[in-house]
N, C-alpha and C positions, 0 to 999 in steps of 0.2 A: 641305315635306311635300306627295305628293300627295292628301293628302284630310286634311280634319279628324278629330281622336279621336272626335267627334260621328257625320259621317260614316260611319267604318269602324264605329263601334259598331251603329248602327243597319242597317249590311251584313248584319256577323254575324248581329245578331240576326232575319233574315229569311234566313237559310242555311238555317237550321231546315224553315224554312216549304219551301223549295227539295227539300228530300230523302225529302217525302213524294208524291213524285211518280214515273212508272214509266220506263218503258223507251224514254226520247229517245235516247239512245245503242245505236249494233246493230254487229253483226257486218258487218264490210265487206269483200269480197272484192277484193285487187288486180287492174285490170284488167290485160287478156291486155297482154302487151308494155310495162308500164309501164315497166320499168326492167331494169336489166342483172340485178340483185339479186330473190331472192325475196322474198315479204312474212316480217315477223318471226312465230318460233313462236309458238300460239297460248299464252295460260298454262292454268291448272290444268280450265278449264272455256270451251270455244270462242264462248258466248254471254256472256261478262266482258266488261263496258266498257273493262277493260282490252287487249283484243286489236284495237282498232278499228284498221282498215287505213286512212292515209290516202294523199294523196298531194299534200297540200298545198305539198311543195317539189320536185313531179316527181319523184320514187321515192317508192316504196312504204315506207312507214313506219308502227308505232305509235305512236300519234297523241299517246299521253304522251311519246315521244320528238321529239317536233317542238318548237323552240323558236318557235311562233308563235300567237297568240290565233289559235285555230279551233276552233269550235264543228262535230259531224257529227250529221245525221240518219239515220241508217236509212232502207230502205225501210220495213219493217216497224214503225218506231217512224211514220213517219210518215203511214200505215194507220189505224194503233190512235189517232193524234192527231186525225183527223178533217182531215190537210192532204191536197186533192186539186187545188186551184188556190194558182198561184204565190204570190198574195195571203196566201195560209193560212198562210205561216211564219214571218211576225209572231208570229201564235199560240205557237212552238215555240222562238223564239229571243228571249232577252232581251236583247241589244245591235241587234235588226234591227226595225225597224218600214216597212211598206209600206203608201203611203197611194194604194186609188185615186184616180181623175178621171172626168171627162164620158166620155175616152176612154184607153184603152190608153196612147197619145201622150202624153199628159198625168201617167200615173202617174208617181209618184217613188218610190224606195229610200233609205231611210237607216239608217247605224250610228254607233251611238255619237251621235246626234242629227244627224249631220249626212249631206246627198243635195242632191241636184238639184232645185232650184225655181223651172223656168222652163218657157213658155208654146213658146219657140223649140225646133223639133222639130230643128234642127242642134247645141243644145247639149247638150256630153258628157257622162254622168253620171257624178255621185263613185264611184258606188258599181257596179264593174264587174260582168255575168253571161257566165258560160262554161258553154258547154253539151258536153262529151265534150271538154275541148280547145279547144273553135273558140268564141273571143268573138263574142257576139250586139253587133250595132253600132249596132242599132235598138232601143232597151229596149224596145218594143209587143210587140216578137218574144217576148221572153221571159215576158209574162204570157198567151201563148198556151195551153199545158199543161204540165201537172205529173205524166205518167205514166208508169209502168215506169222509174222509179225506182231504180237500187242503193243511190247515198246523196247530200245535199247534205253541200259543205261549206262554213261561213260564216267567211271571215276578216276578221277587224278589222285597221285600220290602214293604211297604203299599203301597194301590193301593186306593184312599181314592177323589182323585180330577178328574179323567177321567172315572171312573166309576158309575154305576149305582148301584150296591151293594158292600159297603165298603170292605174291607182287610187287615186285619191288620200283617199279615205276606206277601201275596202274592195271586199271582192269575193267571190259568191253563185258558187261551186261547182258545176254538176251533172255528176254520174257517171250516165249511164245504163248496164240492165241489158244484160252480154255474153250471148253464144250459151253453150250448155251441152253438157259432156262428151256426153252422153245424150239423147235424145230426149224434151221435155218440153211442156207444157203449161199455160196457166192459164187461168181464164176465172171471172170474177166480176162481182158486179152490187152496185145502194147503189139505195135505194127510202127516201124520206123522207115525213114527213107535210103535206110542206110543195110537192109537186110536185117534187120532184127525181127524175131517173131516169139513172141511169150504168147502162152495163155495161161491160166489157174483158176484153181476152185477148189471149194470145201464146202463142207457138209455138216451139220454140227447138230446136236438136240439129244434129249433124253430117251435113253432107252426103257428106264421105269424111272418109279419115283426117285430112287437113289443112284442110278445108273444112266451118264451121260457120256456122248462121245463125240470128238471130232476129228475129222478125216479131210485131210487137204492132199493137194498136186499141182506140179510148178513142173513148166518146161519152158525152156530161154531159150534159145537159139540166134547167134547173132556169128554170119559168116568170118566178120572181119574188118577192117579197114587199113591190112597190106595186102596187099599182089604181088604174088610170088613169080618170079618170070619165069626160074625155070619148070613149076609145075603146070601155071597157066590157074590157079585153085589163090584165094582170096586165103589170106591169115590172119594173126594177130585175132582171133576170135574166141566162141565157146560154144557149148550146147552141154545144159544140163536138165535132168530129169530128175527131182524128189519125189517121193510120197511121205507123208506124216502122219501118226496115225496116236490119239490121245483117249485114252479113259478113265474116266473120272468116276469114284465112286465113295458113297458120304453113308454108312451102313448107320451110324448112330448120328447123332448131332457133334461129338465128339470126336470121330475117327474122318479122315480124310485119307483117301488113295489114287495115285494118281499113275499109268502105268503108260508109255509113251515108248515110242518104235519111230524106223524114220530109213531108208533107204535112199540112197541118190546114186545115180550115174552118170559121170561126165566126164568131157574133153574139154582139154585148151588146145590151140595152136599157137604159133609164137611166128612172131615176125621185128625183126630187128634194123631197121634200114641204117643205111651208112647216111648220118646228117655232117659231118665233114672226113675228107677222103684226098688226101697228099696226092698228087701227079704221081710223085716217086716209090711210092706204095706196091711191095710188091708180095705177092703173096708168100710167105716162109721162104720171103728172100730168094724164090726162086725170078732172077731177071727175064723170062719169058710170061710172067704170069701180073701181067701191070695191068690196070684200072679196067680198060679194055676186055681183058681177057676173064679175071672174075668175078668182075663186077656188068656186063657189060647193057647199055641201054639205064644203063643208072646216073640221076644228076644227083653229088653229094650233097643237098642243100638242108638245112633243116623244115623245109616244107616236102622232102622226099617221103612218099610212101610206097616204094617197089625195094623189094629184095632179089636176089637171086640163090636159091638155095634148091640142090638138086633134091631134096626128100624135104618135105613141112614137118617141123620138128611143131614137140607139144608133149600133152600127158592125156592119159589116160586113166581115171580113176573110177573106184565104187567105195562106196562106206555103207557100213551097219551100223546101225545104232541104239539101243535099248537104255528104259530108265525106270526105275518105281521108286515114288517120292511119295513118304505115308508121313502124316501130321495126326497127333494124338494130344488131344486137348484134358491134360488130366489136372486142369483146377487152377495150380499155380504157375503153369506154364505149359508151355506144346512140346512136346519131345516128337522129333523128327526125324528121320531115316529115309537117305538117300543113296541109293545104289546106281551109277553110272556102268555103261557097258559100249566100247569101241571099236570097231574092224577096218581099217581101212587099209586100201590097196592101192598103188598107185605105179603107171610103166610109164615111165619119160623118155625124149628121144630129140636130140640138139643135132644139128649140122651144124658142127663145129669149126670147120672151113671156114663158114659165110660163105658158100660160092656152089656154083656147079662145076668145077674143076674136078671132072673122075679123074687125073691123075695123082689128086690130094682129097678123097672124097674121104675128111676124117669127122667119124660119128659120136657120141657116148650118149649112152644109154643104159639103163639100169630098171629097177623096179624098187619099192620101199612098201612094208609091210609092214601092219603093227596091230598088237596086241593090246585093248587098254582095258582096266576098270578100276574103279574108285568108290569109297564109299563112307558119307560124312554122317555122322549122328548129329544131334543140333539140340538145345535143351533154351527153348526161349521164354521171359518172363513175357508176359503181357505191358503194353507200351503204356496203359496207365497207370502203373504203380510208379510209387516215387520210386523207388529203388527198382532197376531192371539189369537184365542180365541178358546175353548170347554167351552158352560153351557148348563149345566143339567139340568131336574128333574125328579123325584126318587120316584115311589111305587110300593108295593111288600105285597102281602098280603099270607099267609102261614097257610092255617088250616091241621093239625095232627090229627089221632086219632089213638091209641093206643089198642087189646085188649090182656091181656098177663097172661099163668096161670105155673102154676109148683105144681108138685107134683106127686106122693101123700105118699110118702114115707118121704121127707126131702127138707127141705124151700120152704115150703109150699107159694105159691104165687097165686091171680085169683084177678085181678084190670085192671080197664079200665079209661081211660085220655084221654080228650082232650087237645090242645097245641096254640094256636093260636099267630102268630107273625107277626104284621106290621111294616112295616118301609117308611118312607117321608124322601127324602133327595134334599138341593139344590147343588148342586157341580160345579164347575167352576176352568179353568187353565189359566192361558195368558201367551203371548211368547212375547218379544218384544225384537229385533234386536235394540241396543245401537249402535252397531256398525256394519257394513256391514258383522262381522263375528264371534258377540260376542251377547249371547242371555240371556237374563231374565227370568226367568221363574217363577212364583208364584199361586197357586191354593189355595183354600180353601174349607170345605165343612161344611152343616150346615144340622143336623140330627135329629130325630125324633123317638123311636124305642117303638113299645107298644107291652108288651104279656100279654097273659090271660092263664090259665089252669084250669082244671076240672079234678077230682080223684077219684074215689070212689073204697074203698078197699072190695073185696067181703069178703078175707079172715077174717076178722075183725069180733068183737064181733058188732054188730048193723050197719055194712054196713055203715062205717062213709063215706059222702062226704068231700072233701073240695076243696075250690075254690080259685081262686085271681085272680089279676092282677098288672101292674105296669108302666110308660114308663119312659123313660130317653132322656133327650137333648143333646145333643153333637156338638163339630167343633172339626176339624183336619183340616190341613192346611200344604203347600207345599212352597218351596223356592229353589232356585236353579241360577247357572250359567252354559251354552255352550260357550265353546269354540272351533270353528275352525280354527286351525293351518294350515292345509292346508286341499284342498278339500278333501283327502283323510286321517285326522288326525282332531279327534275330542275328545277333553277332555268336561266334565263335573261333578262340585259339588248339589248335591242335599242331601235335607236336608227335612225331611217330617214325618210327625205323622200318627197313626192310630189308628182304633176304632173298638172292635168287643163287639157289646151289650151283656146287661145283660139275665141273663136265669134261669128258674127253673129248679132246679134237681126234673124233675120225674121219676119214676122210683120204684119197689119193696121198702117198706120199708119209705114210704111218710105218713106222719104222722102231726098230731097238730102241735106238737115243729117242725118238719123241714118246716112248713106253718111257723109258725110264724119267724124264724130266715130271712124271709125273698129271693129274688133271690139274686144269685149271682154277683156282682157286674161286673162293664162293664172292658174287657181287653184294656189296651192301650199299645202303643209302641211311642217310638222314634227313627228314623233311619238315620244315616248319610252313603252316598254313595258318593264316587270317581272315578270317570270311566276314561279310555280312549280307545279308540276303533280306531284303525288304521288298513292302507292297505299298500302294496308294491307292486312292480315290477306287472302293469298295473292290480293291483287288484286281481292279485293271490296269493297274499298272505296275509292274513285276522288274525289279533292278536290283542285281546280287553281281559281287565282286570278292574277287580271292586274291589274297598277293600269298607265295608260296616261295619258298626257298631251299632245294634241295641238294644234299652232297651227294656224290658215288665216288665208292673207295673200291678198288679193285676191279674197275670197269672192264667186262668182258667184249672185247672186239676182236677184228683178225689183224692182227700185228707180224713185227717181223722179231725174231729173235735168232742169238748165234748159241745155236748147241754145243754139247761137249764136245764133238771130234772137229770145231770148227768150222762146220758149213752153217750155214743160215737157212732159214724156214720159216716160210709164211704159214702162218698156223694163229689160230683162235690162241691169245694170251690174256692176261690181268696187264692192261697199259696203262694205269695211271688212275686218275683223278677225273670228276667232270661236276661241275657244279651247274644246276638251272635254277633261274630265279625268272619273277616277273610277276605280270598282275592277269585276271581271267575276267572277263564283264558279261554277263547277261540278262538282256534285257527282253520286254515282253511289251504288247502295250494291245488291250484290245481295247480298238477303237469307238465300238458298236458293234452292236450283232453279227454284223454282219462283215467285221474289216478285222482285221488280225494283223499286229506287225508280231517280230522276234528275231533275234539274233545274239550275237555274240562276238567279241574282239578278244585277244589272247595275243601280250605281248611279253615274249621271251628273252631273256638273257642269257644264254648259252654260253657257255665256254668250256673248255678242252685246261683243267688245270696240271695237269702233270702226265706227259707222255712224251720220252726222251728216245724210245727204240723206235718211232714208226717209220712204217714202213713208207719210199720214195715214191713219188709216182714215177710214171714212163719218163722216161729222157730227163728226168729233173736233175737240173745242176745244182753244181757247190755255192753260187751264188747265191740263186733259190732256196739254198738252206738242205741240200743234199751231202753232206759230209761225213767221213769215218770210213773205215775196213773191220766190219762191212757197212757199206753206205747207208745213213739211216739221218730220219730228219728229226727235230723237236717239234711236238705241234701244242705245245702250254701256248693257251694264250689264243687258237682259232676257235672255232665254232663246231661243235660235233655234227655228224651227218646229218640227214631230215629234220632239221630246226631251223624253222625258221623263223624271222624277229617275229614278224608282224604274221597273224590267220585271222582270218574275218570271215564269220557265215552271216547271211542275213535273208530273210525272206520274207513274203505277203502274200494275203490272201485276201478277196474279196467278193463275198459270195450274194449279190442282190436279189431282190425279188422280180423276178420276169413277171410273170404273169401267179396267176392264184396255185398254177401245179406246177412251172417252173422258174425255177433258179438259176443264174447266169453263175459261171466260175471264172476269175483273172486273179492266178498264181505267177509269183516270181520269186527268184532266190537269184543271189550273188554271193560270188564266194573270192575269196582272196587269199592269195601266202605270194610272201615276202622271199625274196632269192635264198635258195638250198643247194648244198653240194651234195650230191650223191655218194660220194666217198669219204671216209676218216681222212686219206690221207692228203685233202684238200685239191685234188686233180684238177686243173684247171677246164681237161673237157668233159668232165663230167657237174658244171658247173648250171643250174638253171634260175634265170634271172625271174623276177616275180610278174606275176601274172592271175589276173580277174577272168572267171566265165561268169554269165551272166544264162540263165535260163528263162523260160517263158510259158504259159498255158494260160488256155483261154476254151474255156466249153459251157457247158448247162449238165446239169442234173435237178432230180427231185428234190424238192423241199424235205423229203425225210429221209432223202441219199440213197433211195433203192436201186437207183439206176445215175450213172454218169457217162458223159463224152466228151474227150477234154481232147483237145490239137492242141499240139508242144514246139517249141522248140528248144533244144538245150545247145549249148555256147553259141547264143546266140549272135556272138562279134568274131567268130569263126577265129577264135585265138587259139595259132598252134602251141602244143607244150606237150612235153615228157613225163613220165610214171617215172624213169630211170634214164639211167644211161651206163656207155659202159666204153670205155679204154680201149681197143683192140689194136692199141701198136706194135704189141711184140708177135704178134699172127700176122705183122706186114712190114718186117724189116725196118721194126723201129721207125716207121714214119705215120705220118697224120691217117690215124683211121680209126672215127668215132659211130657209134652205136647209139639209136635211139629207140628207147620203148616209149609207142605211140600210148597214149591214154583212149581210154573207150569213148572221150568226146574232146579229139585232138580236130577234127573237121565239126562243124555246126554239122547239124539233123535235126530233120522234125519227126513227127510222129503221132501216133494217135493212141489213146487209153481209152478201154473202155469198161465199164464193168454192172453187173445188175445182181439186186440181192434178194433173197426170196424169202 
């Protein structure tokens, strides 16, 4: 079985809780040239969760006809949810959880509990992001913006046979919005109580009969929610500037061109408060420098929101971005070409201290730099023949460069790296109808992966260089059966592997023996998935369910291992084993016209099955399960990081008739995850117990939406909680001193959205 009676009972019985929730599910228009095939009729009403257009297997599909765990957000649903940075879809999605970091670099993505948890900016993530098409190869890239929006869409599982860059846990979808028949406009703003200020707009319409374009711009700006004492300047914030720029042009009936640009400039700041902090804490053990002295005017509590830090550490980045996506419709299928192009830039800068102590004022900071482009062929049959096809081909070329220093007080660090990673992939899926209502499904992919690096340590006695490279071959491969039981009742088994290449730990502390031990060996999974996805009563009412079952063999995390001349080193290794099972629910329910429920519950089974070297937390003893020379615990048998049992989104929406030209709006979403540890190696204070935000809106707009005014509130039961946390005992003489990263709505705020369409 894959879940205990225990288990699935306690699913159900939070389904409930799932379906008082609104409108996460929207209307999705297929993009211009997706496929040979139009998008499916809508049904009895065009704003049905039943009509959701995806395109999760490259043609334009209804998304209850898809045999694959994919969750879709709307634009519009994800407006009314309060997601406007990438971060936010944790909030919206119960199988996806996104944890920041210090920096962009640093964040991770995970489904199903499992993502990427390493410090080395060369290593791949599980969990892939596509933006129109073109894989982002930099994850920083992607937690850039999150505007003009058509819809996401979130799939679980490996993603290894319809894609152009593999996944070995899953993969974050984005469809941005096409040019428009007509001549159009939007332009809105968000004003919060808390210093946040956005505005945006786009502009959209045809430039002749065959020549359409749209042109958008997004600025955010939100100070903060730490108070830095010793600058007197609010932290923990952001401001970013996009413009997007798309052209669309249809020369024949049969050719489609699509050619899209995109600039953004932004900062983060970072703020980190001490939420517990020892008496006996002294800063690098220096006995003059106690609680008082570098911390001082600070209560260590976890409703603390002041730091004290003599410079505002943060980043500073820009990115470029170019794409042309051409669809040729030549009879039996659309042959397509897609050229991706990347530049980003990005300068960080950490007080490492924690403190304004100028006798210890130690900094690092660095810059990262990166070269990307990618470019996928695609050969797609048409969705109504019995027999259908998607094949691929695959390259993607990635140069990194790194320069990064620390000091000058304590770990000492000045090295500069390069990173270079290519990958060739051929991939292919076929469909074949056995029966007029029974389908086949098997895919395969065959891979290719080369990297190279370059290191030279300044720090070092003689400015050692060194170098290498490596590649690896790979197939992963897909199998599956659809069933349609009735048009509106679709089961499907799928059974599929996955592949995330090998990588060097660069990084501080890269050395001879870590060259020689060679990279890290490549992650693989195996995943078994049972879906069924049904409707009711003329398709208003919408309940799909997945139980999944996944292995990972060679799981890539930051472990401890003992090298050849005997020392030990915390470094990105293959630790073991990790199996995730459980079941996915989503459910839909429009009420009437005018009332919208939806949501979802995602209940996980995590477990850590074989990892004998990991690394100890702070101060942990041999009781504890800290044992050996050198000290190293077992952890077979806990819970891997950012998983947690139980995620719940839910939302509602209610939109009545005021009067004959207005419309009332009362939106609310609830979201929930069950307690996560922030670290593999199960730290006890980097532990955060579970916790519900509850959001709120209530305005008016037009009955045809040209105009809205909605006042908000979001966590509306002012429930504090953490993005992260982080360990900082050994910067304070081995005693109690923990780090929290505040979340963007760690204090309740309101706010107001407004927006008008032309």
């Amino acid at each position: 079985m894959l879940l205990s009676n225990t288990a699935m009972a306690r699913c159900l019985a939070l389904i409930g809780m799932a379906t008082i929730g609104g409108a996460a599910f929207a209307q999705a228009a297929p993009a211009t040239g997706e496929a040979a095939e139009p998008a499916a009729a809508p049904a009895s009403d065009a704003s049905s969760a039943g009509d959701i257009v995806v395109t999760a297997q490259k043609r334009s599909q209804r998304i209850q006809d898809v045999p694959v765990a994919v969750q879709v957000l709307g634009g519009e649903a994800l407006t009314s949810q309060g997601v406007r940075q990438f971060a936010d879809l944790t909030k919206a999605t119960p199988s996806l959880l996104i944890r920041p970091s210090e920096q962009p670099v640093n964040n991770s993505i995970s489904i199903r509990g499992i993502g990427t948890f390493a410090f080395s900016p060369s290593v791949e993530p599980s969990v892939a992001v596509q933006i129109d098409d073109v894989p982002v190869q930099f994850i920083a890239r992607a937690f850039a913006d999150l505007s003009d929006i058509d819809r996401v869409e979130v799939l679980r599982g490996p993603q290894s046979t319809l894609y152009g860059r593999a996944a070995s846990a899953g993969l974050i979808n984005i469809i941005t919005q096409n040019p428009t028949a007509d001549l159009t406009g939007r332009i809105g703003g968000v004003v919060t109580t808390d210093r946040e200020y956005a505005v945006n707009g786009a502009i959209s319409g045809p430039l002749t009969d065959t020549l359409g374009f749209r042109l958008n711009a997004n600025y955010d700006k939100f100070e903060g929610n730490v108070r830095n004492l010793g600058t007197g300047d609010r932290v923990n914030g952001f401001r970013t500037l996009s413009i997007k720029g798309k052209v669309v042009w249809d020369p024949t009936s049969n050719l489609n061109i699509a050619v899209s640009g995109g600039y953004i400039d932004g900062t983060t700041t970072i703020g980190r408060p001490f939420i517990r902090l020892g008496a006996a804490a002294r800063l690098r053990g220096v006995a003059a420098y106690d609680p008082s002295v570098f911390a001082p005017g600070i209560v260590a509590t976890e409703d603390n929101t002041k730091v004290v830090n003599n410079i505002n550490s943060g980043t500073n980045y820009t990115d470029y971005s170019a794409s042309v996506r051409a669809s040729l419709d030549v009879g039996f299928a659309s042959l397509m070409s897609i050229t991706g192009y990347d530049k980003f830039r990005q300068f960080d800068i950490l007080d490492q201290d924690e403190s304004a102590v100028a006798a210890l004022d130690n900094r690092q900071f660095g810059t990262f730099r990166t070269h990307s482009w990618s470019q996928e062929f695609r050969l797609v049959a048409p969705g109504k023949n019995r027999f259908r096809y998607t094949l691929g081909l695959y390259y993607s070329d990635l140069e990194l460069s790194r320069v990064f220093q620390r000091g000058p007080f304590f770990s000492i660090a000045n090295w500069y790296a390069t990173n270079g990673t290519r990958q060739y992939a051929a991939f292919g899926q076929l469909e074949y109808d056995i029966l007029p209502n029974t389908t086949l499904i098997g895919g395969a992919r065959a891979g290719k992966n080369k990297i190279d690096y370059r290191f030279t340590d300044y720090a070092a006695t003689g400015v050692p260089t060194f170098a290498g490279n490596d590649s690896a071959n790979y197939e992963t491969y897909k199998a599956g059966v659809q069933q349609k039981f009735t048009p509106d009742i679709m089961g499907f088994v799928t059974f599929a592997t996955g592949y995330k290449g090998q990588a060097y730990d660069i990084g501080t502390g890269f050395n001879l023996v870590r060259q020689n031990s060679g990279p890290v060996q490549p992650e693989r999974s195996k995943d078994w998935q049972i879906g069924l996805k049904t409707q009711f009563f003329d398709r208003h009412v919408t309940f799909n369910v997945t139980l999944f079952d996944t292995r990972f063999k060679n799981f890539q995390a930051q472990g401890i291992e003992t090298l050849s001349d005997g020392t030990t080193n915390f470094r990105l290794a293959n630790v073991g084993r990790l199996r995730t099972k459980g079941v996915e629910v989503e459910a839909s329910w429009r009420a009437a016209t005018d009332i919208n429920f939806s949501g979802g519950v995602t209940y996980n089974d995590a477990k850590i099955t074989q990892f004998l070297g990991a690394q100890c937390y702070p101060n942990q003893t041999a009781a504890q399960g800290c044992v050996g020379t050198p000290a190293r615990q077992n952890l077979a048998g806990f819970r891997p990081p950012q998983a947690p049992k139980w995620k719940l989104a839910a939302s509602g929406e209610y939109t009545p008739s005021l009067t004959q030209s207005l419309d009332g709006v009362l939106q609310a979403s609830y979201s929930y995850q069950s307690a996560i540890n922030f670290s593999i190696n199960q730290d006890p204070q980097t532990y955060q117990p579970g916790y519900g935000i509850a959001n709120l809106s209530i305005g008016v707009r037009a009955p045809d939406r040209k105009w809205e005014a909605v006042a908000f509130v979001n966590n509306l039961f002012d429930k504090h909680y953490f993005s992260n946390m982080n360990n900082d005992t050994g910067n304070h003489a081995n005693q109690l001193a923990t780090l929290g990263y505040l979340a963007r709505d760690y204090n309740r705020y309101g706010g107001v959205r407004v927006s008008y369409k032309f």
